[in-house]
N, C-alpha and C positions, 0 to 999 in steps of 0.2 A: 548574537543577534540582538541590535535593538529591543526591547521588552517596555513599547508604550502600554496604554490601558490595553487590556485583554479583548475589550470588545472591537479594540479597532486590528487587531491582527487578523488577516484572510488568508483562507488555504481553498484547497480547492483538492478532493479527493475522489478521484475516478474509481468506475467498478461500486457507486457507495448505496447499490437496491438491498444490499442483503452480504451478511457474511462481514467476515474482515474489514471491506469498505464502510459498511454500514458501522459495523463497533468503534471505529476510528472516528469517523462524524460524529455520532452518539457523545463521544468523548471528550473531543475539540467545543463542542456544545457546552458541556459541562464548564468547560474552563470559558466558556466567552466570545470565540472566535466566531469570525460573520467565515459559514465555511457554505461550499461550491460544491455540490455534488452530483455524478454524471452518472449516466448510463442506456441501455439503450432504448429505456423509458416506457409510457410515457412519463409524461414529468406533471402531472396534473391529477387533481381526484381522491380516488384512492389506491391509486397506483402505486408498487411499492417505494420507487423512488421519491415522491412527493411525501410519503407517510415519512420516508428518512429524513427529511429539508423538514418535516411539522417537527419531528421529533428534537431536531438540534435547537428549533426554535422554543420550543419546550421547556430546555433544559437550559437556556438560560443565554444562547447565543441566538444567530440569526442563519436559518438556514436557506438555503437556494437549490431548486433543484435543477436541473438543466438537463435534456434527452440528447445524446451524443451515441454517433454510432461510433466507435473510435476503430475500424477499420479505413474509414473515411476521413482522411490528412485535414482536409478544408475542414471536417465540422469539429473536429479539434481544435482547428486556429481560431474558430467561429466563438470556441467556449472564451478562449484567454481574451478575444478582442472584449467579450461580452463581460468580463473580468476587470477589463483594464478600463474600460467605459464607464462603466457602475462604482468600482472600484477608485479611481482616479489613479489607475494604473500601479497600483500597491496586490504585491501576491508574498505573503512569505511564505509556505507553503506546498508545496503539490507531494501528492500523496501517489504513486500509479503502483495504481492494484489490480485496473480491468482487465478480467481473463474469460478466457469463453473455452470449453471443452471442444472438441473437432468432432464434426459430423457423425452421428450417430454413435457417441461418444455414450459408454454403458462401462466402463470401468477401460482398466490399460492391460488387458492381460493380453493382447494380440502383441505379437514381435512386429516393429517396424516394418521386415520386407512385405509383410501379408497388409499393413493398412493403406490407405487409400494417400496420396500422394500429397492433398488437400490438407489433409491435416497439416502442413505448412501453415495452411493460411489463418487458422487461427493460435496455434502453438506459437507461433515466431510472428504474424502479422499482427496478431494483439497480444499476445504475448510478447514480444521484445519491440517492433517496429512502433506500437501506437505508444510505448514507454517513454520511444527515443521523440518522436515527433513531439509529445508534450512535453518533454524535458526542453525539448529547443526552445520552443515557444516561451516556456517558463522562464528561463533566462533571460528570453529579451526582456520581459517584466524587471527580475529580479536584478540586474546586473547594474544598468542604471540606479537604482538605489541601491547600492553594496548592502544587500541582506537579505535574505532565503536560504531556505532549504529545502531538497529533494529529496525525497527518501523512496527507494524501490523497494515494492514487498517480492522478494526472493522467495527462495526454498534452500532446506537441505538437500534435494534434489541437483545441487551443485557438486555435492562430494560424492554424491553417491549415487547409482542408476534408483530411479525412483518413477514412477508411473513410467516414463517412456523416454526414449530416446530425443524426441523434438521438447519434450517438458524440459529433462536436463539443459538443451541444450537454450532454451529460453532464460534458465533462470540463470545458469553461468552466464550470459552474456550479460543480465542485467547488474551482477555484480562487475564484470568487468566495467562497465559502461559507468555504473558509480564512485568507481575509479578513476577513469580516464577524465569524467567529468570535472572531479574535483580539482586535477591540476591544472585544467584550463580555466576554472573559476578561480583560483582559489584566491588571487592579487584582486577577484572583487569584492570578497568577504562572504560570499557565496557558496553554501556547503551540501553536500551529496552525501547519502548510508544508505546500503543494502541492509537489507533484516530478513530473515529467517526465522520467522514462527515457528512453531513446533505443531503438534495435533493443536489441532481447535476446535471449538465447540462452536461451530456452526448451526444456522437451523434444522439445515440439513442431516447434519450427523445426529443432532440431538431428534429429528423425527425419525431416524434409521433405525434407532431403538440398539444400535450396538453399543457395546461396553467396552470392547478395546479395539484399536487399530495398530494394525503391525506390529501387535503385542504391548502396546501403553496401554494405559485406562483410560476412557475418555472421561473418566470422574476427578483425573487429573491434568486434562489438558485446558488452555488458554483457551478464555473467552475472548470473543472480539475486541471485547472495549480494552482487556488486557493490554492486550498489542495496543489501541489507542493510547495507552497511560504511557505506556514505551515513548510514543511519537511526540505525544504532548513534552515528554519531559527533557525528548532529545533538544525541543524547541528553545527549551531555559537552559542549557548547558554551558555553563560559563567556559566548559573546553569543546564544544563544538568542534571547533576550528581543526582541533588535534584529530578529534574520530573520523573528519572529514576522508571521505573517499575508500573509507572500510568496511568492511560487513560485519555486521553483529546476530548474533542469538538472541532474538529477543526476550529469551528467560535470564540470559545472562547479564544483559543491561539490565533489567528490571531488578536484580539481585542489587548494581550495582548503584541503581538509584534509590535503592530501599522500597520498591513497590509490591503489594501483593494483589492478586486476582480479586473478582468479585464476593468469595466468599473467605477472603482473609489469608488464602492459601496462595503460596508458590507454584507454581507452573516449574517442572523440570527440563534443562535442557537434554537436546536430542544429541548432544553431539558428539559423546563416547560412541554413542549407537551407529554411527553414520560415519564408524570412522575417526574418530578426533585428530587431533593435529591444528592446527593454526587454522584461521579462516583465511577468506582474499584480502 
């Protein structure tokens, strides 16, 4: 990918009030980029999403914050027109992270036949659908100027039953889809990676007051902006082009670009645990 001055690269990172989305912003921030962040808002005040768009402005880039429902196809399209407008129609960028738990959603421990049917609608309608619908969009940006990149936040929940039966089947299809995309982009210079986080040190887990999950430490798992560092650096990848349409560990990139977390420390991967073998 092209690498002008930093401040003029845009991205645009859905899901970015809190969690993963937010540390990825934070991060793009740091490095300079004018980044685009969604969610279901509001987008003003002291609203968390607008505190993420001060924050990136903070750290040295220029933040945006934008209230999207991304169940809703049109306010999707509504963000990138509002992107390419502002923008002069330049995105390299999109991040899709936004997820939402399903209806009275308290952990995954119910089996599939007993839950409510509904949970489709946000397991697979924002969970894979609102992924593919800004992926489209993105490209029409991206494709035009031969350069971007898409990157889906997956799971290990691909190799292995993990909270539930519609979560697996959300996050395999986002790797497949990162796949398929790439060889349809690929003669425009345009590139797609799945990633697979490991435990994270979300707000959430860190107010949970727990010390392991599923038997990791969480004194050893990836902070948000970790996984930011991942994204940020897949951005400068002079082989890009090769990792296009794969899935990664995001511990395992990080090894391989020489990054450590916030407090100096490696993040381990998950993926003996889950099974190991090759990824998609």
């Amino acid at each position: 990918m092209p690498r002008g001055p930093a401040v003029s690269r845009v991205a645009l990172v859905t899901g970015a009030s809190r969690g993963v989305g937010k540390g990825i912003a934070r991060t793009l921030g740091d490095a300079g980029w004018t980044v685009y962040v969604t969610a279901r808002g509001p987008a003003t005040g002291e609203a968390p999403l607008a505190a993420t768009a001060a924050e990136i402005t903070a750290r040295g880039g220029r933040g945006h914050a934008v209230a999207c429902d991304h169940s809703d196809d049109e306010a999707i399209e509504s963000v990138f027109a509002q992107i390419a407008d502002e923008q002069a129609g330049r995105l390299d960028l999109l991040v899709n992270n936004v997820w939402a738990g399903p209806r009275g959603f308290g952990g995954f421990d119910t089996p599939f036949w007993e839950r409510p049917l509904d949970d489709w609608d946000s397991l697979i309608g924002l969970g894979l659908r609102a992924h593919y619908v800004a992926s489209r969009a993105a490209a029409r940006l991206m494709v035009p100027r031969r350069t971007g990149l898409i990157v889906n936040i997956s799971s290990f929940g691909t190799r292995s039953h993990l909270h539930s039966v519609l979560y697996g089947i959300s996050k395999a299809g986002l790797d497949k889809m990162a796949s398929d995309m790439a060889v349809e982009l690929r003669e425009h210079d345009v590139h797609t990676v799945s990633l697979w986080p490991g435990i994270v040190r979300t707000e959430r887990i860190v107010a949970s007051g727990m010390t392991h999950i599923a038997g990791f430490a969480v004194a050893d798992a990836e902070s948000p902006e970790f996984i930011g560092s991942v994204v940020a650096a897949l951005t400068d990848d002079p082989e890009l082009a090769e990792r296009s349409g794969h899935t990664f560990v995001t511990a395992e990139l990080a090894r391989d670009y020489d990054l450590t977390d916030l407090a100096g420390n490696r993040p381990p991967s998950h993926r003996s645990a889950f099974g190991g073998g090759p990824l998609f």
